[in-house]
Residue frames relative to the residue before (quaternion, step in Angstrom):
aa qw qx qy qz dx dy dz
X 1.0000 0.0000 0.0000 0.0000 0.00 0.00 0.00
X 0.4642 -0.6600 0.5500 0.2155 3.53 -0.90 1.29
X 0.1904 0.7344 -0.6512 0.0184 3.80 -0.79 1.02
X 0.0941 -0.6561 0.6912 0.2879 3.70 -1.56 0.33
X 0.5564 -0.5156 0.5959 0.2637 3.20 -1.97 1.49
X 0.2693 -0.6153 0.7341 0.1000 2.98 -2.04 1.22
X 0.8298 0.0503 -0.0958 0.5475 3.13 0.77 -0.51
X 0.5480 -0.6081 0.4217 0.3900 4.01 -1.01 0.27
X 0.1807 -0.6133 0.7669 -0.0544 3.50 -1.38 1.61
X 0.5721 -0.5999 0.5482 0.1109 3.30 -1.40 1.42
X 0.8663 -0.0381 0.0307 0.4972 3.20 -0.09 0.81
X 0.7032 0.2956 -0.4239 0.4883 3.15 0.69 0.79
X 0.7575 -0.3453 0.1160 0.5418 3.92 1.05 -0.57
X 0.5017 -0.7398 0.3698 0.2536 3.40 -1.51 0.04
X 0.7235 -0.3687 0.3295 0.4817 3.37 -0.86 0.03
X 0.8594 -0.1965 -0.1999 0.4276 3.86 -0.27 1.54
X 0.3511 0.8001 -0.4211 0.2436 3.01 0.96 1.94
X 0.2034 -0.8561 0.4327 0.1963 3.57 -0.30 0.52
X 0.2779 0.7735 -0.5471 0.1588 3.20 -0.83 1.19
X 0.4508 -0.6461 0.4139 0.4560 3.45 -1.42 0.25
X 0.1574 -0.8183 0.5164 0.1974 3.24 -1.86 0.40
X 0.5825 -0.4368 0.1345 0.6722 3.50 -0.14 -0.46
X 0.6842 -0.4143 0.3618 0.4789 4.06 -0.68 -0.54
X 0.7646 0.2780 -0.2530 0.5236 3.07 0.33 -1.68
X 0.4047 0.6257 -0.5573 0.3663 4.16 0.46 -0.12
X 0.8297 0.4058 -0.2123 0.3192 2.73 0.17 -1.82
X 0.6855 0.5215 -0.2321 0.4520 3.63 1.41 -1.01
X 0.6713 0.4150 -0.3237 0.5219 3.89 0.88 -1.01
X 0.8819 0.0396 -0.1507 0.4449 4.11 0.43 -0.77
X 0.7714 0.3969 -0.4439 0.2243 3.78 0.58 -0.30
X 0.4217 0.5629 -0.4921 0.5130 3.94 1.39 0.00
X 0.7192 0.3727 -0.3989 0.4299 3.32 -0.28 -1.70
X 0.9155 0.0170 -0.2873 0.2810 3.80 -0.53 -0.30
X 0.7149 -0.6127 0.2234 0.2521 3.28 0.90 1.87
X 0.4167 0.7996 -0.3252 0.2849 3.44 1.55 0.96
X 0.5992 0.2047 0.0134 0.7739 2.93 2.64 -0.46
X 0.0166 0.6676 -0.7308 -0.1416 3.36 -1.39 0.07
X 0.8026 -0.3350 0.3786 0.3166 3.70 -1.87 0.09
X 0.3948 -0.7433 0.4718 0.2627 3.23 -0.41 0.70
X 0.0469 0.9029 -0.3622 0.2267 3.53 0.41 1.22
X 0.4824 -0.6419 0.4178 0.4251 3.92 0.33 0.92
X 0.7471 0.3908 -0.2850 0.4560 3.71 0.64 0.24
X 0.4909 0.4073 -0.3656 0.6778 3.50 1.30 -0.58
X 0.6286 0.5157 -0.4530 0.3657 4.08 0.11 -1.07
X 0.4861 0.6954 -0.2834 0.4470 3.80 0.98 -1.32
X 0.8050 0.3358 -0.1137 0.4757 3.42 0.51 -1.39
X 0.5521 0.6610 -0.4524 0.2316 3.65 0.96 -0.39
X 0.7232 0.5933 -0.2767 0.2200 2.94 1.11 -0.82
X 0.4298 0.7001 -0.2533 0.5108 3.15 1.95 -1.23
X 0.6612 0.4518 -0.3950 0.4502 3.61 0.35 -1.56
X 0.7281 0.4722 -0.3837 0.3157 3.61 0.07 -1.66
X 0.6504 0.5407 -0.4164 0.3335 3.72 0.82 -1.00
X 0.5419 0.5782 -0.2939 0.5345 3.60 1.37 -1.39
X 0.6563 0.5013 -0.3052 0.4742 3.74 0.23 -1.20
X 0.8520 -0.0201 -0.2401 0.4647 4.10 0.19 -0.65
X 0.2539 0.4247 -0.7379 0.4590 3.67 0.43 1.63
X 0.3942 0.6729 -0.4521 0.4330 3.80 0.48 -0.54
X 0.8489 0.3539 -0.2040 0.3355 2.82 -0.40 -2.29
X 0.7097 0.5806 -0.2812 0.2831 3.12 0.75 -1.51
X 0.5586 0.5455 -0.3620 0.5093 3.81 1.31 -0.98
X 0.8431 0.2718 -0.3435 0.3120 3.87 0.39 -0.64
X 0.5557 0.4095 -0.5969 0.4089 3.45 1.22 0.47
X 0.6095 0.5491 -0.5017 0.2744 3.50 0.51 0.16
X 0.6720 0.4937 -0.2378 0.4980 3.09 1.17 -0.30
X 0.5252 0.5517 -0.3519 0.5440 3.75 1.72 0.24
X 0.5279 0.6442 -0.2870 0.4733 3.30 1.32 -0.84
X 0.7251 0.4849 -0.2515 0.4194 3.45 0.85 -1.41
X 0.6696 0.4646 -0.2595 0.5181 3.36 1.17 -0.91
X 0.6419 0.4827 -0.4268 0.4158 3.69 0.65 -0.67
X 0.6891 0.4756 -0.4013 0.3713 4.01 0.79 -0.10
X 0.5396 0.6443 -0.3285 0.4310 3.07 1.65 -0.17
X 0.7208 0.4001 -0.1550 0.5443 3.51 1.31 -0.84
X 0.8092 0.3692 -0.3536 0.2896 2.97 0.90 -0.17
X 0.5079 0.5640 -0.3528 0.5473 3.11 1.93 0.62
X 0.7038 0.2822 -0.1842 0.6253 3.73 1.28 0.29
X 0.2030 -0.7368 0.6283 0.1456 3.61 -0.14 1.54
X 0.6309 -0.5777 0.4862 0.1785 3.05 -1.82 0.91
X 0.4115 0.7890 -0.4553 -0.0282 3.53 -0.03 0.84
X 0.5831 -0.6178 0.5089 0.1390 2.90 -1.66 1.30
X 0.0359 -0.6981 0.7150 0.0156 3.72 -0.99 0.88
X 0.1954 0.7163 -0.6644 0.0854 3.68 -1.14 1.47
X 0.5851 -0.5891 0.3543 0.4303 3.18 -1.32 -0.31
X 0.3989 -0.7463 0.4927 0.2030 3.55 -0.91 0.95
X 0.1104 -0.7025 0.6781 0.1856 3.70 -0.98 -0.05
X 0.8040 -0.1271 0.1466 0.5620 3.93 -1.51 -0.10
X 0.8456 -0.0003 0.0244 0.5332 3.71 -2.03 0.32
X 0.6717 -0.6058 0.2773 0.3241 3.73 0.10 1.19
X 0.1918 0.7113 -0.5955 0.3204 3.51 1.49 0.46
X 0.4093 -0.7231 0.5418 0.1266 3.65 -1.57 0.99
X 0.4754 -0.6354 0.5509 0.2585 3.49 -1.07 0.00
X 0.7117 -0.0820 0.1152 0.6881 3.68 0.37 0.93
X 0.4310 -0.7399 0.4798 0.1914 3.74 -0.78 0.32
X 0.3681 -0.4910 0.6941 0.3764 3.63 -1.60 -0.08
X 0.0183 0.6924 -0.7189 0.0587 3.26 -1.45 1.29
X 0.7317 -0.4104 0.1376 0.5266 3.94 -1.33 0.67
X 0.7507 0.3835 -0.4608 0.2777 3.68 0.41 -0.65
X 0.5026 0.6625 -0.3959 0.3896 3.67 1.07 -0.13
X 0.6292 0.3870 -0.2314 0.6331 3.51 1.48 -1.05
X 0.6606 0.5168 -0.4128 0.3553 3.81 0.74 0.02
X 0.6289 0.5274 -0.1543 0.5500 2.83 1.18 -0.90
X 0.5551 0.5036 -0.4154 0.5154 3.84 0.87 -0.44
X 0.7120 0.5917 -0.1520 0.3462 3.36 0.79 -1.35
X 0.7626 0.4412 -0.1993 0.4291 3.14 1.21 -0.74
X 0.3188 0.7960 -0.2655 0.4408 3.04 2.27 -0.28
X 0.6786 0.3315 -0.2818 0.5918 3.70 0.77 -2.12
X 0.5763 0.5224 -0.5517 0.3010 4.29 0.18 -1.28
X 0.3496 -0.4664 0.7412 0.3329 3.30 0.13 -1.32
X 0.8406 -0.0856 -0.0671 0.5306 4.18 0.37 0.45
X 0.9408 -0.2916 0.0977 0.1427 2.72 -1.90 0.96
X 0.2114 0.6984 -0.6835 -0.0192 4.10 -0.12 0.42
X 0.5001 -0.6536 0.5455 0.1587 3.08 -1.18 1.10
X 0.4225 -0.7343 0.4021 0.3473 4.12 -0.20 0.84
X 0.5254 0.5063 -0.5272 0.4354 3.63 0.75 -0.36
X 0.6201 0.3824 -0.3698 0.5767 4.46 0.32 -0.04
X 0.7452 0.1757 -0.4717 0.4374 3.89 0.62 0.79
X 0.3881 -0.7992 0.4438 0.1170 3.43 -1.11 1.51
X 0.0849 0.6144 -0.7552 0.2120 3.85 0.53 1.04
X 0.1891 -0.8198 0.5298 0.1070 2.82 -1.62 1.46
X 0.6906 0.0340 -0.2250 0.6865 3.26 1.59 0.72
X 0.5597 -0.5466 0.4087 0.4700 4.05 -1.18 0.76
X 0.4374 -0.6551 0.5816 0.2030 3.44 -1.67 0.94
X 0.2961 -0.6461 0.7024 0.0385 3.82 -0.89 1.59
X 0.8718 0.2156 -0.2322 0.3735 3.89 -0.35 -0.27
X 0.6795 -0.3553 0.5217 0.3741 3.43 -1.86 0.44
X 0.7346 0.5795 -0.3243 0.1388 3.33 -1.32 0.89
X 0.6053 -0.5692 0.2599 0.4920 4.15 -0.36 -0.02
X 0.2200 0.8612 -0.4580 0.0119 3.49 -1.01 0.33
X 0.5489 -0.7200 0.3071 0.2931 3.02 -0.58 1.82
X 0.1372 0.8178 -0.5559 -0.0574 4.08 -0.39 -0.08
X 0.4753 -0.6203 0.6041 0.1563 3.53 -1.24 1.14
X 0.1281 -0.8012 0.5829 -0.0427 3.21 -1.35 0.81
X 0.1369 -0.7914 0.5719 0.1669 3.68 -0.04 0.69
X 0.0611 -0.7427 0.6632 0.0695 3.96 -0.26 0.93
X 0.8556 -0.0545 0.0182 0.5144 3.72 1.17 -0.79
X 0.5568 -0.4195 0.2693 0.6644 3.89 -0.46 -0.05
X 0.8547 0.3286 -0.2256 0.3327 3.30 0.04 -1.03
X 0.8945 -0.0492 -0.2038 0.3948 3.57 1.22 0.34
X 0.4927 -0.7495 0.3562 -0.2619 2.34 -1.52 1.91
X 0.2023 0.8625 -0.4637 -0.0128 3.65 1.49 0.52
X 0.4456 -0.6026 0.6053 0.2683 2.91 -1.45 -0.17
X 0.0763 -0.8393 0.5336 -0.0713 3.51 -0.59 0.84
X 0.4647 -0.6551 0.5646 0.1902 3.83 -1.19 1.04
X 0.0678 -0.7541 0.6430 0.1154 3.25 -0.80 1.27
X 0.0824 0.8304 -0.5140 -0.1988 3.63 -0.42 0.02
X 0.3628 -0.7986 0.4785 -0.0410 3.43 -1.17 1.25
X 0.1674 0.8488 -0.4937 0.0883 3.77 0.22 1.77
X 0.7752 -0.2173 0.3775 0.4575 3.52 -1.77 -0.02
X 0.3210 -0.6280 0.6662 0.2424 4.26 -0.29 0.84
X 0.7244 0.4831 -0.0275 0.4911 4.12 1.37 -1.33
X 0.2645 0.7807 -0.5063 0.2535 3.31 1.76 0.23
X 0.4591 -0.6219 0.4248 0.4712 4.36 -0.65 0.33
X 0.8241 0.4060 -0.2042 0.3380 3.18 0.89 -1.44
X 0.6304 -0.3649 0.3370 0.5965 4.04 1.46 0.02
X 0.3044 -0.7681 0.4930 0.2727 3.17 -1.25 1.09
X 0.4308 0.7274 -0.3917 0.3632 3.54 1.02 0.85
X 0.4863 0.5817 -0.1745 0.6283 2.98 1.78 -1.26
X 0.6472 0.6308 -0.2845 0.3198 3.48 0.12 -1.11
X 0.6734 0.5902 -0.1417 0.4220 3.14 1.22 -1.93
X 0.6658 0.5554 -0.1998 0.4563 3.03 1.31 -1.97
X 0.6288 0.5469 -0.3437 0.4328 3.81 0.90 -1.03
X 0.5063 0.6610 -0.3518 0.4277 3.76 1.22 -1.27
X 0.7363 0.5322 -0.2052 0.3641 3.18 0.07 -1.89
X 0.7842 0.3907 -0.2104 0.4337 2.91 0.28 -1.80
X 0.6474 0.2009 -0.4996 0.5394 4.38 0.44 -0.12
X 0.4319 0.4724 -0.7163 0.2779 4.29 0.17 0.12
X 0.6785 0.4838 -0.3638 0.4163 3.77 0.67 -1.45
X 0.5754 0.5299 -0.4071 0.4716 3.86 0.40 -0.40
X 0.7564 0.2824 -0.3894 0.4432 3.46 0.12 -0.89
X 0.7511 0.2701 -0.4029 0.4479 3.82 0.48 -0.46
X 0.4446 0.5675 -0.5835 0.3739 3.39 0.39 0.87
X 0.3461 0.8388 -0.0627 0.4156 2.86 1.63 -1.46
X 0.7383 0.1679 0.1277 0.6406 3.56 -0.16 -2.03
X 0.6024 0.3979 -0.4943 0.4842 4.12 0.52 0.70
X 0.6860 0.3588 -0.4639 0.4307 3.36 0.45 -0.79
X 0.5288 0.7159 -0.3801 0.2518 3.66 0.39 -0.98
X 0.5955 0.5182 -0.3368 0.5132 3.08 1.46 -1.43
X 0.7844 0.4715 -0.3453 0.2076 3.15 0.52 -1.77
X 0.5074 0.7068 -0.2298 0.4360 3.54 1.38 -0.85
X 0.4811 0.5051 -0.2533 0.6703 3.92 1.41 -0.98
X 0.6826 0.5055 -0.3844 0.3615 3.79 -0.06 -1.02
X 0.7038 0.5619 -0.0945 0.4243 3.30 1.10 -1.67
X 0.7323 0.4467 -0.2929 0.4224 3.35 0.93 -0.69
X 0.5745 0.6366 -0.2806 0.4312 3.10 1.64 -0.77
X 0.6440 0.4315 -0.2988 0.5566 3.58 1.08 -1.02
X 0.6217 0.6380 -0.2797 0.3581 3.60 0.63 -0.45
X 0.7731 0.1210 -0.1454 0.6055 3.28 1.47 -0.49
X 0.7557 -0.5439 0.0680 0.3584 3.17 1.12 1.79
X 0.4663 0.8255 -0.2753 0.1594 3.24 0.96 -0.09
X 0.4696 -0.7422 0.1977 0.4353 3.79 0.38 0.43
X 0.4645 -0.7702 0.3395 0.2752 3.72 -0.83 1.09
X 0.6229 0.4502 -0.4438 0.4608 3.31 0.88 0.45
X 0.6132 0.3365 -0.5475 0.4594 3.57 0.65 0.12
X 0.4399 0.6617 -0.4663 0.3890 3.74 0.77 -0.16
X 0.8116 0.3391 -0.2175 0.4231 3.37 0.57 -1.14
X 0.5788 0.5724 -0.3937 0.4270 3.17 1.43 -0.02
X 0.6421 0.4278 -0.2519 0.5842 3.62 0.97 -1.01
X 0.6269 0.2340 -0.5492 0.5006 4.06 0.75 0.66
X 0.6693 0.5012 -0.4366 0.3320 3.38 0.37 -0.06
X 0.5733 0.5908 -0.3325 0.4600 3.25 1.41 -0.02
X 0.5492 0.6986 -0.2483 0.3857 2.98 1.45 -1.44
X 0.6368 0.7291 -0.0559 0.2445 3.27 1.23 -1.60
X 0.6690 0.5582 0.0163 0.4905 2.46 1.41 -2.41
């Protein structure tokens, strides 16, 4: 059944789209709560108006995601729990813990369904984690996860994390760069060199 979105459904369309859905969708939840109507030469008329209204919308909330994404990304997320043996946790950090951390630096609420941990984190350590603030942006953000019982502060802790994560990829750069060198060194051609560091990289 041809419908055009009055209003945006997650995953299914946006605010003056037309498209087909199933019937009974379209009949049991998007009419009844006035989220779609029939594609009709009058609703069609209107699609167009909605869509313009629909990405001034869009456009106000990546600007406002933008605003928030410098905020996080100048203040890593860290998590302070209790640890047990080989940094294994006690119960885990799961999205609302990182939502709720997050909403801590904003100054308001992020609802945990808009953070994309694809399974809860069990151990001491960094971890990269996606964030959906809007459709169109999506940072990625450093969660880091210490000992709440660490000796030296679980700030310190964080700072120690970070600071061997940068070592090792400093670490796993030079190596490349050092591979690169040996290769030219024993005559090999510089463009497959630069290909196999740019892989190396990737």
């Amino acid at each position: 059944m041809k419908v055009v979105f009055l209003e945006t459904v997650e995953g299914s369309g946006t605010m003056g789209e037309v498209r087909d859905v199933a019937p009974g969708y379209a009949r049991n939840y998007l009419l009844p709560r006035g989220l779609a109507a029939p594609a009709t030469p009058q609703v069609l008329a209107r699609a167009d108006r909605l869509r313009a209204l629909e990405e001034e919308r869009q456009r106000a909330e990546d600007e406002r995601a933008r605003g928030l994404v410098g905020k996080l990304e100048s203040n890593p997320l860290i998590i302070a729990v209790r640890v047990g043996e080989q940094g294994r946790l006690y119960g885990s950090v799961t999205n609302a813990d990182i939502a709720q951390k997050a909403g801590e630096i904003l100054g308001e609420e992020l609802d945990r369904r808009r953070v994309l941990l694809p399974e809860a984190i069990r151990r001491v350590g960094v971890y990269p984690v996606g964030l959906r603030l809007s459709r169109n942006v999506q940072p990625q953000i450093s969660v880091v996860v210490v000992d709440a019982d660490a000796p030296e502060g679980a700030e310190a802790a964080a700072a120690a994390l970070l600071a061997s994560l940068a070592e090792e990829e400093q670490a796993q750069a030079a190596a490349v760069a050092a591979k690169a060198a040996a290769q030219v060194a024993v005559g090999e051609p510089e463009s497959g060199t630069q290909e196999d560091e740019s892989e190396e990289q990737a």
